[in-house]
C-alpha positions as CSV (number, residue, x, y, z in Angstrom):
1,X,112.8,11.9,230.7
2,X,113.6,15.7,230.0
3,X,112.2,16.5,226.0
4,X,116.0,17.4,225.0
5,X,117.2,14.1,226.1
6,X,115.5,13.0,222.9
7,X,117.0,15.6,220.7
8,X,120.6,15.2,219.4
9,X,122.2,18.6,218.8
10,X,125.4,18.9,217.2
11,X,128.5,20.9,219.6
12,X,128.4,23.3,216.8
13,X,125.2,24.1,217.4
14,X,124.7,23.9,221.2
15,X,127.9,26.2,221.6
16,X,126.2,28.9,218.7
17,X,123.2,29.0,220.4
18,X,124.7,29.4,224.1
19,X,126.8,32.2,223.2
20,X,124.0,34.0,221.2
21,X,125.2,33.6,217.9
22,X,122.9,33.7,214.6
23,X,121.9,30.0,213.8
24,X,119.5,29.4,211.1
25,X,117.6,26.2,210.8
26,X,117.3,24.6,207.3
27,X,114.3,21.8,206.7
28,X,115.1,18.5,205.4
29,X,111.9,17.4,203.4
30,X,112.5,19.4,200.8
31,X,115.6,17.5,199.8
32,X,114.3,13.9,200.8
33,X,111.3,14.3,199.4
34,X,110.8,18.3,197.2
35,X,113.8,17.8,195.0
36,X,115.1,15.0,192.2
37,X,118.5,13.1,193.1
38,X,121.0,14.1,192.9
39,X,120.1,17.2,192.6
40,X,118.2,17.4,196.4
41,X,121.9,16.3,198.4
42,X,124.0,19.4,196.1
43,X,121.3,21.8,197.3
44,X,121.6,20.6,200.7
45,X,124.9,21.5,201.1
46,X,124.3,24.8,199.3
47,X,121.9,25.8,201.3
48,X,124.4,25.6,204.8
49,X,127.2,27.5,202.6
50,X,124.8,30.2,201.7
51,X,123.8,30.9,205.6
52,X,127.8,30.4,206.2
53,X,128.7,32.7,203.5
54,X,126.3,35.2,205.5
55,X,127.7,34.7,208.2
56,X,125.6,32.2,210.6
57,X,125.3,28.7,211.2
58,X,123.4,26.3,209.7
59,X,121.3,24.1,211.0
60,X,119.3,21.3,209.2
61,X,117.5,19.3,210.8
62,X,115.9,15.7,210.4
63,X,115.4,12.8,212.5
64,X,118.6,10.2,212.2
65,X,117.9,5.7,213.5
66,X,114.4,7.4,215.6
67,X,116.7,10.1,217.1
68,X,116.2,14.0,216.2
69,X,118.5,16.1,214.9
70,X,119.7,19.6,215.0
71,X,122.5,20.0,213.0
72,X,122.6,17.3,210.5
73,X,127.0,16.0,209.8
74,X,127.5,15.6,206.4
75,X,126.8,12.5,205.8
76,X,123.6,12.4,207.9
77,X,122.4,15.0,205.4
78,X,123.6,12.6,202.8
79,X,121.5,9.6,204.5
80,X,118.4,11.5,204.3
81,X,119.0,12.7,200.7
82,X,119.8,9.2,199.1
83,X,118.1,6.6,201.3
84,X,114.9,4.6,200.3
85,X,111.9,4.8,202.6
86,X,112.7,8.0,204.5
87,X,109.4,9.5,206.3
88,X,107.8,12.6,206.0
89,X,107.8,14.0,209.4
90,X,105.2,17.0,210.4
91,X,105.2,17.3,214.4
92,X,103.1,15.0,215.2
93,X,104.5,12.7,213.1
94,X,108.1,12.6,215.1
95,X,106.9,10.1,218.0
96,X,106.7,7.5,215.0
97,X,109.8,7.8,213.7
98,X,111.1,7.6,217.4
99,X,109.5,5.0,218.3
100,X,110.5,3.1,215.2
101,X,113.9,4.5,215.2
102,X,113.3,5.4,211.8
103,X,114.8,7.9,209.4
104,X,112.6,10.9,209.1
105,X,112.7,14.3,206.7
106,X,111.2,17.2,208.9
107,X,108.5,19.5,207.2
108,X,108.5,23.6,208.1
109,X,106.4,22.2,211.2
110,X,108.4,20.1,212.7
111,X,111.4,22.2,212.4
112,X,110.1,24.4,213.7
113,X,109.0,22.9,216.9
114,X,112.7,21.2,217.2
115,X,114.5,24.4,216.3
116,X,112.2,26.1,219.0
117,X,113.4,22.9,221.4
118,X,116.9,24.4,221.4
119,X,116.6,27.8,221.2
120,X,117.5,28.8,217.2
121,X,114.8,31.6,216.0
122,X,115.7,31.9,212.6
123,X,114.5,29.4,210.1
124,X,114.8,29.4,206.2
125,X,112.3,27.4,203.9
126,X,110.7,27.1,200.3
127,X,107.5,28.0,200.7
128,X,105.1,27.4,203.3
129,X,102.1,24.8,203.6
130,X,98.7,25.9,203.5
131,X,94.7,25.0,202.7
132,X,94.7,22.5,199.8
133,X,92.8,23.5,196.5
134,X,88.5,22.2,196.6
135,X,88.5,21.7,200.1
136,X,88.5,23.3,203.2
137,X,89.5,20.2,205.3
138,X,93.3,19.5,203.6
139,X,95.1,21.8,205.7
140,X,98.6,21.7,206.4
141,X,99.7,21.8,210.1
142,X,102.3,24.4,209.4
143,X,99.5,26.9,209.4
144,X,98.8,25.3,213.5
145,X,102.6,25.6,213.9
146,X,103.0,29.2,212.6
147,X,100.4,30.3,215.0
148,X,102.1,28.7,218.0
149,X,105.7,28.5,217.7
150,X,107.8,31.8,218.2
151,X,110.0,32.0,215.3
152,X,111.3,34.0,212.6
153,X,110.5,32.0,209.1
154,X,112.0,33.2,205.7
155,X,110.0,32.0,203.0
156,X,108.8,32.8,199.5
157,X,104.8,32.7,200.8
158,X,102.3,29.8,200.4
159,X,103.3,27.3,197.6
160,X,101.7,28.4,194.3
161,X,99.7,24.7,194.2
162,X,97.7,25.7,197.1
163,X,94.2,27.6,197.7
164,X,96.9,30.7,198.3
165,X,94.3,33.5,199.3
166,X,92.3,31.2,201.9
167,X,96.2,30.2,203.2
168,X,96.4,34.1,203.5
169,X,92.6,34.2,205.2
170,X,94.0,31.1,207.9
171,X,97.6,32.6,209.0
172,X,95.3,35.9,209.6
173,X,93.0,33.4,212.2
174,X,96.2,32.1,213.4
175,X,97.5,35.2,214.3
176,X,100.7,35.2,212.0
177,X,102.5,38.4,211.7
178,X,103.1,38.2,208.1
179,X,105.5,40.7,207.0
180,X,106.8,41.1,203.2
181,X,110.3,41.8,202.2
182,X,110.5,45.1,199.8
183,X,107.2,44.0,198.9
184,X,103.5,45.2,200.2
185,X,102.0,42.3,198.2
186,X,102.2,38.3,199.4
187,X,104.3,36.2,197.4
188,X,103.4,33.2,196.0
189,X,106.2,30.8,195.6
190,X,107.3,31.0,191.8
191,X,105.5,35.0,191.5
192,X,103.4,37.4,193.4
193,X,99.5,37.4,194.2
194,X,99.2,41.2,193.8
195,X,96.0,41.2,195.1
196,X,96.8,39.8,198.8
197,X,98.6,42.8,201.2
198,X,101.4,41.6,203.8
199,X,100.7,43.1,207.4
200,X,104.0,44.9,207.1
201,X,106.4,46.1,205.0
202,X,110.4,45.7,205.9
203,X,113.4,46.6,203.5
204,X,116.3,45.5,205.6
205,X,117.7,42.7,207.8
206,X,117.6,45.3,210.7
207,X,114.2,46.6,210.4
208,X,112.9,42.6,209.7
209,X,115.3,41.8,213.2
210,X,113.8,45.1,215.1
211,X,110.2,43.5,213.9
212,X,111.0,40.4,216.0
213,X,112.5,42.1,218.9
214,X,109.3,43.9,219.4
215,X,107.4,41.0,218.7
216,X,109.3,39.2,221.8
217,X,109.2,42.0,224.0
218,X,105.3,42.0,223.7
219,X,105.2,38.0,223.8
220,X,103.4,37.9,221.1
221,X,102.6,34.0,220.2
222,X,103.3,32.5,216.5
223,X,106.0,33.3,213.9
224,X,107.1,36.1,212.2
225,X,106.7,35.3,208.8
226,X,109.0,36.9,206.4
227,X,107.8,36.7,202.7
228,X,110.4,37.0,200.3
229,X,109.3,37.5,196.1
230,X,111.4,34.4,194.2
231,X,114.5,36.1,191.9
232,X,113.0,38.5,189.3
233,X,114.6,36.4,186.8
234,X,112.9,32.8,187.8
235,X,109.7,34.2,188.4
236,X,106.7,32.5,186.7
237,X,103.6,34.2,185.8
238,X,100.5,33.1,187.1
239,X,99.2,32.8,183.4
240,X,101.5,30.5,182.6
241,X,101.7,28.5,186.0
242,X,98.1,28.0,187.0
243,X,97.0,26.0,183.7
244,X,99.8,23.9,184.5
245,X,98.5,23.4,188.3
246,X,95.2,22.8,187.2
247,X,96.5,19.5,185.0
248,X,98.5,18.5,188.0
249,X,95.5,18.1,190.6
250,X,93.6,16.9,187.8
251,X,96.1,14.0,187.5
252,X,96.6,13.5,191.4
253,X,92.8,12.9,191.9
254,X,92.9,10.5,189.0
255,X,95.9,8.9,190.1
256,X,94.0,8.5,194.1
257,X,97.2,11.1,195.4
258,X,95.9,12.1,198.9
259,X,97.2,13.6,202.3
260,X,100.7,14.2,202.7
261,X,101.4,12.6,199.4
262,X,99.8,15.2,197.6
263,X,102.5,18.4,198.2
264,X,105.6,16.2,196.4
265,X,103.4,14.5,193.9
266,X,102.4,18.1,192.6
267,X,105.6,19.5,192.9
268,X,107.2,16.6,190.7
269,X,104.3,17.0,188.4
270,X,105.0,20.6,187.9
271,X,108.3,20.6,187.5
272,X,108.2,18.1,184.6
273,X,105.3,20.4,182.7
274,X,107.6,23.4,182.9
275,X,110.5,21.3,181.8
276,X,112.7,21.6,185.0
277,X,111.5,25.9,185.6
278,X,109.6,25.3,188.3
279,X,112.5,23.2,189.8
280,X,114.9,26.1,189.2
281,X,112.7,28.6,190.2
282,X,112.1,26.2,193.9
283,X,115.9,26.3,194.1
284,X,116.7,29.8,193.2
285,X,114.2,31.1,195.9
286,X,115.4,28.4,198.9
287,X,118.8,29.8,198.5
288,X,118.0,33.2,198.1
289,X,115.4,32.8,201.5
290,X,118.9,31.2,203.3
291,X,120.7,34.0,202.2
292,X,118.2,36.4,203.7
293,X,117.5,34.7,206.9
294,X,121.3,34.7,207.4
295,X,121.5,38.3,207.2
296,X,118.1,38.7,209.6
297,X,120.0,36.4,212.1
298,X,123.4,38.2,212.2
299,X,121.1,41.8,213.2
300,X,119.1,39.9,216.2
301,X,120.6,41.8,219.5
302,X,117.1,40.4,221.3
């Protein structure tokens, strides 16, 4: 059986992507499993109006009754959003749900391996996974999937609860072109490690799309991975954040939180600490990243 005759992609999408025009891909973990009800189904839909509003085609993506699914309907986003018991899917994760015809919620690696199925280039996220805090084996496989799946990802750097300059150190051995928008500094989810330089520097959608035409020219493997700074006025300083962190891991060791349990149960726990800041701050930069990658899609002539 041909790969795509397991993948469901919505006529919207199919007829976008055969005539060329800018798609972006939008993650559904983040809403099933990163944000609060009901909060996690409105920013779903904000989300595809802000890449509508700039002038491409969303796409989120998820895995529906064991089938995957590029272009969520409404009420498939809904399902995903509301429903008990929905998996987290990273790739190698999606035979499971299939075979089990199970819900799923895709991470950034799995979307990105099913965009890449269907030919959309342009994906928006939060921020990225990365290498865990005290060790060196909790990895996330988006780090794997960055360094082998061609594809432009808008994000607002590694999440601020991970080991954020060995994240840096990995997408460097995994060959990730990691480029920073109107910034020469990697951002680090709700602020900015100052200390850790991008490979590049781009300003506009057009230099960010001439970026990735070059990169395809060359075939280059991996992503290009645009780093965005969160909105000046939701950023949280690292004095304030890290304490914060610190009390969070503190309470998911005690608490036995481990593997791919650990990313939401830290993100919940954070959010509460900074009474809801951190949660704005999350949404603030996901819309501003769709925004962005919208505009990056629209200037892709490659």
């Amino acid at each position: 059986m041909n790969e795509l005759s397991r993948i469901v992609v919505s006529g919207e999408v199919r007829t976008a992507v055969e005539r060329g025009d800018p798609v972006v891909a939008l993650e559904s973990t983040v809403l099933a499993h990163g944000l609060p009800r009901p909060r996690n189904l409105e920013v779903g839909h904000l989300l595809e109006m802000d890449v509508r509003d700039g002038g491409a085609l969303p796409a989120t993506i998820g895995v529906i009754s064991g089938m995957p699914t590029i272009g969520l309907a409404s009420g498939e986003l809904g399902q995903l959003a509301t429903a008990d018991g929905v998996m987290r899917l990273s790739t190698r994760d999606l035979p499971v749900a299939v075979a089990r015809r199970a819900d799923g919620a895709t991470t950034a690696a799995a979307t990105m391996w099913l965009a890449s199925r269907c030919g959309i280039n342009v994906f928006a996220t939060g921020g990225i996974g990365g290498v865990h805090r005290g060790s060196g084996w909790d990895v996330s496989s988006d780090l794997a999937e960055l360094g082998r799946t061609s594809m432009i990802v808008v994000c607002a750097g590694p999440k601020a609860i991970l080991d954020v300059a060995a994240t840096r150190e990995a997408l460097q051995t995994q060959g990730v072109l990691v480029a920073g928008w109107r910034t020469d500094t990697m951002p680090c989810f709700y602020g900015t490690c100052d200390d850790l330089a991008v490979d590049v520097r781009v300003d506009t959608a057009t230099e960010a799309a001439a970026l990735w035409c070059a990169h395809g020219d060359l075939g280059t493997p991996g992503a290009l991975l645009l780093c965005v700074p969160a909105p000046a006025e939701h950023v949280i300083s690292s004095e304030e954040i890290e304490p914060v962190i610190q009390r969070a891991l503190e309470r998911a060791e005690s608490e036995g939180v481990q593997n791919k349990n650990v990313t939401p149960f830290l993100l919940r726990a954070v959010a509460e600490a900074t009474g809801g800041r951190s949660l704005e701050a999350n949404v603030a930069l996901l819309r501003q990243n769709a925004r962005i990658a919208a505009a990056v899609a629209t200037e892709l002539t490659c």
